[in-house]
Structures are given as C-alpha cells and as structure tokens.
VOGU-3710 file (C-alpha; in Angstrom, 3 decimals, decimal comma):
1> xxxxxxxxxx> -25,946/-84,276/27,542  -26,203/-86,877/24,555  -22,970/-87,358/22,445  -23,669/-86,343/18,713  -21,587/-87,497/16,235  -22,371/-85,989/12,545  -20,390/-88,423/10,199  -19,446/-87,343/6,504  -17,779/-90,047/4,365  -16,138/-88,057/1,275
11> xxxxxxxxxx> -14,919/-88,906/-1,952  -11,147/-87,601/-1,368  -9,596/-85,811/1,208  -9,761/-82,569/-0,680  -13,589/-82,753/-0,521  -15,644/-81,075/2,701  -18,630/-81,798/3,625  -20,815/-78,428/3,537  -24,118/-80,083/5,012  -22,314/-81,196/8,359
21> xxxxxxxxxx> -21,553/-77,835/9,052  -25,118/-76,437/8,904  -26,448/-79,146/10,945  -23,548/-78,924/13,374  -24,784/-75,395/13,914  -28,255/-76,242/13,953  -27,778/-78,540/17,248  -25,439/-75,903/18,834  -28,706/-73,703/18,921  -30,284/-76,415/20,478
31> xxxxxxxxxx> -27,606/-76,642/23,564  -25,520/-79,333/22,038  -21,891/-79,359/20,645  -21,569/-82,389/18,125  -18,765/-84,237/17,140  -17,525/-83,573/13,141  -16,029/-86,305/11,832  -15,195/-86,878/8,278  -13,547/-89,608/6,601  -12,653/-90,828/3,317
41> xxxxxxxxxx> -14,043/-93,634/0,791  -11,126/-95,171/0,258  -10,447/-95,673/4,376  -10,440/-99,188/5,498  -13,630/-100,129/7,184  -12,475/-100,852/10,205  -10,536/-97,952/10,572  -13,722/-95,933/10,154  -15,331/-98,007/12,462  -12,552/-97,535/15,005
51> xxxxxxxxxx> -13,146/-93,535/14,554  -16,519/-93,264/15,229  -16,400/-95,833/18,571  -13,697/-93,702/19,625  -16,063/-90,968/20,128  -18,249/-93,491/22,205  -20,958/-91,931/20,567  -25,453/-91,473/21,961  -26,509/-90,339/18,364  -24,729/-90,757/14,605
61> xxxxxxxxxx> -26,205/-88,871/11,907  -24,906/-90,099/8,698  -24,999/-87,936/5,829  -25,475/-90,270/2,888  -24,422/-89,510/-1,005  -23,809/-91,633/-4,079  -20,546/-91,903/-3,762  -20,576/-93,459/-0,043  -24,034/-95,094/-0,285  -22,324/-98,349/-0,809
71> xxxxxxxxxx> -19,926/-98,175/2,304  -22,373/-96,374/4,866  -24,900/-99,460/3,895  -21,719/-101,907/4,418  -21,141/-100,046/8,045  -24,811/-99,897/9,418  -24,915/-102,880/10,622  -20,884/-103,211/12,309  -22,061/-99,793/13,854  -25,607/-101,263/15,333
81> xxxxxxxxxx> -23,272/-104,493/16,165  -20,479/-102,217/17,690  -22,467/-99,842/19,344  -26,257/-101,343/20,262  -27,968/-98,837/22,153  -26,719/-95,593/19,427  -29,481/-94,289/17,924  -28,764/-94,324/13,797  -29,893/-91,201/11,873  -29,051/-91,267/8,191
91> xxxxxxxxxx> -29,999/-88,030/5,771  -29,239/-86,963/2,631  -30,277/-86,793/-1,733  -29,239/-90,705/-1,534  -31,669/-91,808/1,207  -34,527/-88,713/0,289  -36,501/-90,816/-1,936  -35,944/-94,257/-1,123  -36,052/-94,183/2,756  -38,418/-96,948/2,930
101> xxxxxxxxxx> -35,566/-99,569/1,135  -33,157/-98,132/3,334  -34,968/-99,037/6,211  -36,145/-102,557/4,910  -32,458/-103,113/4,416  -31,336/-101,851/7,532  -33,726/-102,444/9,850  -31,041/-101,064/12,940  -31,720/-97,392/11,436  -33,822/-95,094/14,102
111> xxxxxxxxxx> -34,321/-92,666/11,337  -34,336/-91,410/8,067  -34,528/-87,803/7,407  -36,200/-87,209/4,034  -35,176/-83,958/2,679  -33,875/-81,080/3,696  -31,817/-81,632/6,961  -31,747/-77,857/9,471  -35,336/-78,333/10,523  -35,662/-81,824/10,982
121> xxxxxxxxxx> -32,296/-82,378/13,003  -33,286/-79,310/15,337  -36,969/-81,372/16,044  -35,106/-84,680/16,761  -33,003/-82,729/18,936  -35,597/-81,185/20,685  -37,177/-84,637/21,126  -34,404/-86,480/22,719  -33,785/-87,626/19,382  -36,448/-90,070/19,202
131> xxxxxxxxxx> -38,960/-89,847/16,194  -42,867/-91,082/16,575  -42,137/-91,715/12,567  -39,124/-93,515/11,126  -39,124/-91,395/8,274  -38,976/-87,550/9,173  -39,955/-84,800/7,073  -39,426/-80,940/8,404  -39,935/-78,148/6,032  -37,041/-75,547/6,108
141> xxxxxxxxxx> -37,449/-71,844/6,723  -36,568/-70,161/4,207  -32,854/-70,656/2,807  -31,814/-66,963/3,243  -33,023/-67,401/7,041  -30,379/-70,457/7,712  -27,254/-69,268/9,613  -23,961/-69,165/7,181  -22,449/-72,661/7,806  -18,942/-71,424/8,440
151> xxxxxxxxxx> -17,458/-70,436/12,064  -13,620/-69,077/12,857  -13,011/-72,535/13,985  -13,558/-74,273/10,388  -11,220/-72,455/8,649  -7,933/-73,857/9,762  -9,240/-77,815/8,867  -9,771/-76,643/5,091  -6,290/-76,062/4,306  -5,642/-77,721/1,156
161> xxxxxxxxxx> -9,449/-78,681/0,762  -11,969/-76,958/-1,392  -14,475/-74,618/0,218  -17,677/-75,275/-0,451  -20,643/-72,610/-0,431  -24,416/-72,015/-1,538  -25,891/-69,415/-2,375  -29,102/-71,406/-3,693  -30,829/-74,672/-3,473  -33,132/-75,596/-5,664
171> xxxxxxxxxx> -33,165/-75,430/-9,516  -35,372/-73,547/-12,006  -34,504/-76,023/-14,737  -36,562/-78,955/-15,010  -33,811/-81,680/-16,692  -35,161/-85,135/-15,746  -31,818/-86,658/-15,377  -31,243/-84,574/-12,248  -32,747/-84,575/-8,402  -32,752/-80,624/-8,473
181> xxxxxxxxxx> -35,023/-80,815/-11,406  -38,239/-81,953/-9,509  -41,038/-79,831/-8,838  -40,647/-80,159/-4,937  -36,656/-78,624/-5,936  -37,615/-74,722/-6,663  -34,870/-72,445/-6,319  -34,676/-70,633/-2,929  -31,912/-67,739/-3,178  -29,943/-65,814/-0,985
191> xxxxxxxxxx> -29,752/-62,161/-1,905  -26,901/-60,736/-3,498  -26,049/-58,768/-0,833  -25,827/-61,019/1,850  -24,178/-63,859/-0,303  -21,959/-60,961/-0,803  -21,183/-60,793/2,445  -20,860/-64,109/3,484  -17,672/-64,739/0,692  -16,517/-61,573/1,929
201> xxxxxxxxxx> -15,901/-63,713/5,101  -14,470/-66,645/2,942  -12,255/-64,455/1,355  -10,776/-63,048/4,756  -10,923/-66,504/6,596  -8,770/-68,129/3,325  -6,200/-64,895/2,976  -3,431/-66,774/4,658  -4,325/-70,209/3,668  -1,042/-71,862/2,558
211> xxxxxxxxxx> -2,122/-72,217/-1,203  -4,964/-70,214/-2,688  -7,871/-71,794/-2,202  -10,768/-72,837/-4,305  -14,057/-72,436/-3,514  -16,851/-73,748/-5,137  -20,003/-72,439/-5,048  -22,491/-75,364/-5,676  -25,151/-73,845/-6,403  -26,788/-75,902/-9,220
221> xxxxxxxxxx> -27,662/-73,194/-12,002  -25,391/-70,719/-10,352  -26,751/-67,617/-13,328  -30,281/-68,680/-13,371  -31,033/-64,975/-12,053  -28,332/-63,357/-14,535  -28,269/-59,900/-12,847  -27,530/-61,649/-9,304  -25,067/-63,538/-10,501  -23,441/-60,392/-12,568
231> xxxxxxxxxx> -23,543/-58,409/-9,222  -21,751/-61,058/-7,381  -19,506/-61,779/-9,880  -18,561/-58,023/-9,767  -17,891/-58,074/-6,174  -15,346/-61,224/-6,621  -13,380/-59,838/-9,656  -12,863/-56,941/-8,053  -11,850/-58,756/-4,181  -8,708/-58,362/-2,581
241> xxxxxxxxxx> -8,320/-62,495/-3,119  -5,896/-65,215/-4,814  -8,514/-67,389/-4,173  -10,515/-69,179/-7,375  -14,301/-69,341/-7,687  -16,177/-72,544/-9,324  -19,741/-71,908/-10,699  -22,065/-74,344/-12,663  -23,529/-71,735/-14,868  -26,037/-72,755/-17,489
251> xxxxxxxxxx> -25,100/-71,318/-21,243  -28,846/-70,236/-21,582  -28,149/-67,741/-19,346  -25,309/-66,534/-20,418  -25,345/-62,413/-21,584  -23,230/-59,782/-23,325  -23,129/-57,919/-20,050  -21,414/-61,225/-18,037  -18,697/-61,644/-20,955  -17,969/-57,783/-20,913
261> xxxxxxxxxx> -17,821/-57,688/-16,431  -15,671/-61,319/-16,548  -13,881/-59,510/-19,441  -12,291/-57,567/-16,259  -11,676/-60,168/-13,657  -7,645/-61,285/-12,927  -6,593/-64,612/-14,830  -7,873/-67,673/-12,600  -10,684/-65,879/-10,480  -13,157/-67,643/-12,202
271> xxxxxxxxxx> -13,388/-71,598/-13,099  -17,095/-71,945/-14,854  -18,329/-75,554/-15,171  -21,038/-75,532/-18,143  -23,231/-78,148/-18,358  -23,847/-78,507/-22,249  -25,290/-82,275/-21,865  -26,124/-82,579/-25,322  -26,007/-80,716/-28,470  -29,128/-82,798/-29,927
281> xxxxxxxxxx> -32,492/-80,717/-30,358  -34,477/-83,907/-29,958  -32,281/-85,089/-26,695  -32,285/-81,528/-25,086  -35,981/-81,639/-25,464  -36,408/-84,952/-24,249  -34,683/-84,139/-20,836  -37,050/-80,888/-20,072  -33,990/-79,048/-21,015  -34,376/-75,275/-21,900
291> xxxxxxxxxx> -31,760/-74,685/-23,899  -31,123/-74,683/-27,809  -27,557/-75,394/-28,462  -27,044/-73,428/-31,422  -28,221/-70,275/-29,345  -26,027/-70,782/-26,412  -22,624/-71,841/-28,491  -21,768/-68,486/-29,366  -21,568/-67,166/-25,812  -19,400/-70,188/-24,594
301> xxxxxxxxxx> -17,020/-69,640/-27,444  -16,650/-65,947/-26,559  -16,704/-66,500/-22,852  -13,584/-69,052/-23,938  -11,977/-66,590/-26,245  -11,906/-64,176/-23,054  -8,867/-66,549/-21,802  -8,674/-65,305/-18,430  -11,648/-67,760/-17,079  -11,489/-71,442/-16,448
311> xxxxxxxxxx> -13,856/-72,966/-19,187  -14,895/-76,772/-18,027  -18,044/-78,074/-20,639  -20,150/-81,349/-19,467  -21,207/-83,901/-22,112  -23,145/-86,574/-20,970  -23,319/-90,411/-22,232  -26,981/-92,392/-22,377  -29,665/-89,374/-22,612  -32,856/-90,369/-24,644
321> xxxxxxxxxx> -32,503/-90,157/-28,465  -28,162/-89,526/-28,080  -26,605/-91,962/-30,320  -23,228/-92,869/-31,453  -23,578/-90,316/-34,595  -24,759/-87,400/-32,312  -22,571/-88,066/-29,549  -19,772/-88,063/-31,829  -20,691/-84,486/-33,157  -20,734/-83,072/-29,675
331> xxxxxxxxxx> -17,526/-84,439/-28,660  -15,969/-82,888/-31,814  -17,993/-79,823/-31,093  -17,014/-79,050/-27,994  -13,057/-79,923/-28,670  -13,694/-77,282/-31,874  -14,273/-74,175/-28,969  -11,229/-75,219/-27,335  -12,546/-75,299/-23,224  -10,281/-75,792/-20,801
341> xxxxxxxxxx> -11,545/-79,194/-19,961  -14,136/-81,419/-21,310  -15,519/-84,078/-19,050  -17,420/-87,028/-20,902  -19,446/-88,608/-18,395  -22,462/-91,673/-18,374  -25,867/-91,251/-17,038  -26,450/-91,699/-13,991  -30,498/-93,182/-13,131  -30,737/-91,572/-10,171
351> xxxxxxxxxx> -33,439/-92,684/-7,374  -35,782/-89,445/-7,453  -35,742/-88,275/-10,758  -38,102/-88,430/-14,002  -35,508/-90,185/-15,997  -35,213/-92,976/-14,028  -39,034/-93,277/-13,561  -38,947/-93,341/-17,072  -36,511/-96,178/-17,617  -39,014/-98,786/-19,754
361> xxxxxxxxxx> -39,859/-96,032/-21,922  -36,376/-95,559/-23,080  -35,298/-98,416/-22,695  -32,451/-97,633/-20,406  -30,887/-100,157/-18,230  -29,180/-99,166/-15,499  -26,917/-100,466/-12,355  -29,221/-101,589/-9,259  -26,426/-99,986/-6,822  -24,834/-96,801/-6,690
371> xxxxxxxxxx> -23,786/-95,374/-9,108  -26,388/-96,553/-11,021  -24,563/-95,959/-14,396  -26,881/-96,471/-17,235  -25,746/-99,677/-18,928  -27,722/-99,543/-21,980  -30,563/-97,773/-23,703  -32,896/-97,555/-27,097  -29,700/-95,969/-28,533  -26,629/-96,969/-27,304
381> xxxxxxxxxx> -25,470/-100,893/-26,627  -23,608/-102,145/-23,692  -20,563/-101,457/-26,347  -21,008/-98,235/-27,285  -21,280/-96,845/-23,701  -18,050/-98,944/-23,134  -16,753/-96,784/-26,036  -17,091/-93,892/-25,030  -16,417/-94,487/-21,189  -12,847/-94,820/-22,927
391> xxxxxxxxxx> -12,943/-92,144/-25,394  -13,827/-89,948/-21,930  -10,406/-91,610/-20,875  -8,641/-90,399/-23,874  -9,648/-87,253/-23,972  -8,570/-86,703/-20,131  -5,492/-87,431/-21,166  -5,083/-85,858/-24,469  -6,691/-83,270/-23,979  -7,313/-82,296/-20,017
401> xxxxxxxxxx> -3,915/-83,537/-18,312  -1,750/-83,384/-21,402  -2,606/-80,603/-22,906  -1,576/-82,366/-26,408  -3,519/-79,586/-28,660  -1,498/-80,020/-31,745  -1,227/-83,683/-31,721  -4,956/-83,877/-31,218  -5,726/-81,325/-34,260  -3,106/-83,229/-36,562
411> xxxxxxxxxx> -5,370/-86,403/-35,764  -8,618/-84,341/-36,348  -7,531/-83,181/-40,162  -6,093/-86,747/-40,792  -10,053/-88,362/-40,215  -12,198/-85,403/-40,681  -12,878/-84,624/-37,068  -11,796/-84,851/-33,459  -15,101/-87,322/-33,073  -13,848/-89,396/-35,464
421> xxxxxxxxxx> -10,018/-89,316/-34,876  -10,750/-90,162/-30,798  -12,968/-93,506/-32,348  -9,499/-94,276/-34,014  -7,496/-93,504/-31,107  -9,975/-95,594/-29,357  -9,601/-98,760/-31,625  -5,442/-98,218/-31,965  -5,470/-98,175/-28,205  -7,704/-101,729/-28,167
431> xxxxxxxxxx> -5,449/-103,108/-31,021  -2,603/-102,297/-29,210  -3,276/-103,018/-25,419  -2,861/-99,465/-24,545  -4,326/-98,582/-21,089  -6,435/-95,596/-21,406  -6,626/-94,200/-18,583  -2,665/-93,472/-18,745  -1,973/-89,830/-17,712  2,089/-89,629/-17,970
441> xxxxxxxxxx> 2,740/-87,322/-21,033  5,235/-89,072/-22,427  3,618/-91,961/-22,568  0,176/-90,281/-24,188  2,005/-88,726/-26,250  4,095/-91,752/-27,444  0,620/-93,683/-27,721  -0,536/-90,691/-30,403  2,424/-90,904/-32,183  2,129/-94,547/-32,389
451> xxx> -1,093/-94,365/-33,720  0,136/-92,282/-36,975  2,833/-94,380/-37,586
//
C-alpha cells in the first residue's frame, strides 16, 4: 500500500486546514489511510523538510494557498531533491488557475489538481496515482453528497485551534476582486437540516474542549439564502454551547427578522464578519457588487446596537474609482457605527479573478508574487496605499486592541472626523518616529496623547 502524505502549511498554529480532512476521507474510501501533517509558515525549512521525510513518504499532496505559495514553491524542489521517486501532487485556489506556471516552474510536479479536490484525489487514487494529464480536472458530486470532514479522531488535535466548517461553496455574488465570484463559482448548499446536524456534532465533539472554541463557518456569503441562514442561526442561539460562531454575512442580506432572532442569542454566540468593501456607488458598481451602501447601513448599525454579537466590518484599499477622499469617508463611516473591529485591508490581484484580468484598464499595479498586493492604481499612488496600510495599523491599535474610544472621538471633534483625525495621527506618528504597528496600551495611548499636546 502507497504512503500518502496530505501536507497543509498554515498561517499560525491556531489555523486548521479544513480541505485535508475531506481529502483524507476521500482516500480512506479508496482503501488508504494517509498521513495529516500540518505545519506552520513561520517553521524553518528544513524542519519542514525533516517532517515530511520522516514519513518516508510514495505520494505528497500539497494543498497550496496564498499565504504558503511562496514556501511550498521554495520546498518543491528540496522535496524532488530529498525524495526522487515521490510522486508531487499540489491542489488548491493558488495553483487552480495558473497550473501551467506552476508546472513550468517546477517541472518535478506529477500533478496539479485544478479545482475542486474530493473527485479528483479519489481518480488518482484509483489510478495508482499516476495521471495521463498533468493537470487534472474532476467535477464534484454535489456538495451536500460529500461526507462531513470531521471524524472522533480530529477533535482532540483542535484544542486551542479554530474549527473550521462549510456549509457552502460557491458564491452568488459576482465581486471581481474575489475567486468565488466567477461564473464557474455558483453556490452549492447544504440544507439546513443537515448543516444542522453536522454542528450539532461540532458542538458535542468541542463541549469539553479546554477553552470554548471558535468555529468559523467559511462559507463565503454565509446569508445569501436569508431564511437558511435564519433557521440555522436559530438552532445555534438556542444550543447547549460556549462555543462562538464566525459568519461572513453580506449586509444586503441582512433582514428585520435576523436582527429580531440574533436579538435572542447569549452574548458572544455570534462573531459576524461584514464585508462592506466600499461605501462608493461608483466603486461598488465597478466590482459587480450588489449592494448600495446607504441601503445596507441601517441594518449593520442596528445589528451593532443589538450588543450581544461580534460586529467585524471589511474596508478594502485599491478598488477601481476608491480614492483618498472616498476612502477617507468610509473609514470615518464605519468608526461612526461603532463595530467591534474594523479591518483596513489592500487589494489583493488575485490569479483567477476579473479584477486582475482587468489590471491595464485600471491601471492597477500589483506584486508579481503572492500576495500580490496592489501597489498602485488610476487612483491611489504608491504613497497613498502606504498611507493607509498605516492608518490600518493605527486603527488596530486604537481602535481594535486598545479599545481607546474616547481618545479616538476627542481626536475626531478636534479635525472634523475620525478620517481626518487618523491622517493626523498618521503624519504625528511619521514626524515623530512612532512605530505603528505598536499594540501595548500604554504606549498607544501615550502616542495619542502626544499627538494633542
């Protein structure tokens, strides 16, 4: 029997890798019993090296990401050096669309698995591994038809990790920015019922966990179906469960009835990452985005003013017709409703999707290598996105780690708006040599008092 060696390389220890587990189960039906091992970015090389030869691996399948691109490229060719007659199989959104680089790179890959991953690992099983193609396409059945990732034996190794669970792939928004908004990325749901069910399982797997647990469902519009999501939402407000549950939910979506059943859920059941983007018509329209701002505010401030759920709201940095004024509006926008957290983050042009496709026309210049951080655009220099890379600092600080409310609304009133008081903070902490991406209270807050001084 071939020795199968699934490799995840995560951003932190307190990450899991979700897609290891389906394909580990997917080669179980298939007679085998693969090796998991996962490992973390910021591992030495050769101590990941020394893991996997350990193992004295037949087969690797590498499950490949933006945040590990980089390293698993660096590693191909010590593990083809280290190990000559393994048979390479890499998979994964980083790899999808641009297998044919990958493999003109790394010309000691066997195979790249573009797209989904269940059916095509089962086939190379079922072939000895060996692939009359070096890229593989499979479709999947179905995703309600694919066996819940989790067995009896998992549970124990995600201690003090977050538990990761789908109950969709696919997307029915269109945003060009993002890999789920393709055409070949339609949502595929499972029901309510048997996602119901399958947390249930969570929930009594995590009940003795040594700290609650967290587990984020990562599905990517998590309320596109608004009475699905109300009826599971139902069932995990009312659980038996000090556990916490992370949806990206979409304000569009967002309805009387959801604010009125969340209304009833304990404090910290529910942590709700909303993915705002933009509050600029033109911008929102640019990106295939269906969502008006103004229309979808009112329901995030009320679902805030609820204070028993977890509000995060996404801004991001370098979208088409976003410039310094309108950027600054949304940052003081968002700081006016008074989330939980606001994360300020820069495009990312990722391999796959419209936007990047579209770079010329916008002007948008991006990094060549992961992460591919956009760089500059039609509407934003090289020193505005600097700018507000460390106005995103500040406000992690301030406003996320610190929790410096007053200080930050005493700076607001003195210029006329959070926007325009982090732009000070911004050019007092340049002046100054102050290192934004300090998060020690007392020294954030000695920084804002120093800046009103």
């Amino acid at each position: 029997m071939k020795n199968v060696l699934l490799l995840s390389i995560n951003a932190r220890f307190s990450h899991a890798n979700l897609a290891l587990h389906y394909l580990r189960n997917e080669l179980r039906a298939e007679g085998l019993e693969p090796i998991m091992l996962e490992c973390e970015i910021n591992q030495r090389r050769q101590e990941i090296l020394q893991r996997i030869s350990a193992h004295a691996p037949h087969v690797i399948l590498i499950s490949v990401y933006v945040w590990n691109a980089l390293l698993v490229s660096l590693l191909l060719p010590d593990l083809r050096a280290l190990l000559p007659g393994v048979r390479l199989v890499i998979g994964g959104p980083e790899v999808s669309w641009t297998a044919e680089e990958w493999l003109e790179h790394h010309p000691g890959i066997d195979v790249v698995i573009s797209g989904p991953g269940e059916a095509a690992v089962r086939l190379l099983a079922r072939n000895g591994f060996e692939s009359p193609s070096r890229v593989l396409s499979a479709a999947n059945p179905p995703f309600s038809e694919i066996p819940f990732p989790y067995t009896d034996e998992d549970f124990p190794r995600l201690h003090h990790r977050y538990v990761y669970y789908e109950s969709s792939r696919g997307c029915p928004c269109s945003c060009s920015y993002c890999i789920s908004g393709r055409a070949d990325q339609r949502p595929d749901y499972r029901s309510a019922e048997q996602t119901i069910a399958e947390l249930g399982i969570i929930i009594e797997q995590t009940r003795n966990f040594p700290a609650p647990p967290i587990v984020k469902l990562v599905d990517r519009t998590f309320n596109a179906q608004p009475a699905r999501a109300r009826e599971i939402w139902a069932f995990l407000a009312e659980a038996d469960t000090d556990a916490t549950f992370h949806c990206e939910i979409h304000p569009a979506f967002l309805q009387s009835e959801d604010l009125a059943l969340l209304a009833t859920a304990p404090p910290g059941r529910f942590q709700f990452e909303i993915g705002v983007q933009s509050v600029h018509a033109d911008t929102l329209r640019a990106i295939g985005r269906s969502n008006q701002w103004g229309r979808s505010r009112p329901r995030v401030q009320e679902l805030i003013a609820l204070g028993n759920v977890t509000v995060h709201l996404d801004l991001i940095v370098g979208l088409p017709h976003d410039d310094v004024d309108s950027l600054t509006e949304a940052v003081d926008d968002l700081l006016r409703l008074k989330p939980h957290r606001i994360d300020l983050g820069t495009l990312k042009s990722l391999p796959g999707t419209a936007i990047r496709e579209n770079a010329a026309h916008h002007g948008q210049i991006a990094m060549r290598h992961p992460p591919y951080q956009v760089l500059a655009n039609n509407w934003l220099t090289p020193a505005d996105f600097a700018r507000f890379a460390r106005i995103g600092e500040l406000i992690d600080a301030i406003w996320n780690t610190s929790r410096l409310e007053q200080e930050l609304d005493a700076a607001a009133f003195r210029h006329g708006g959070y926007g325009a008081a982090l732009f000070a903070l911004e050019r007092h902490a340049a002046d100054t040599g102050y290192h934004v991406a300090t998060r020690q209270r007392q020294k954030v807050e000695a920084f804002l008092g120093s800046a009103t001084s």
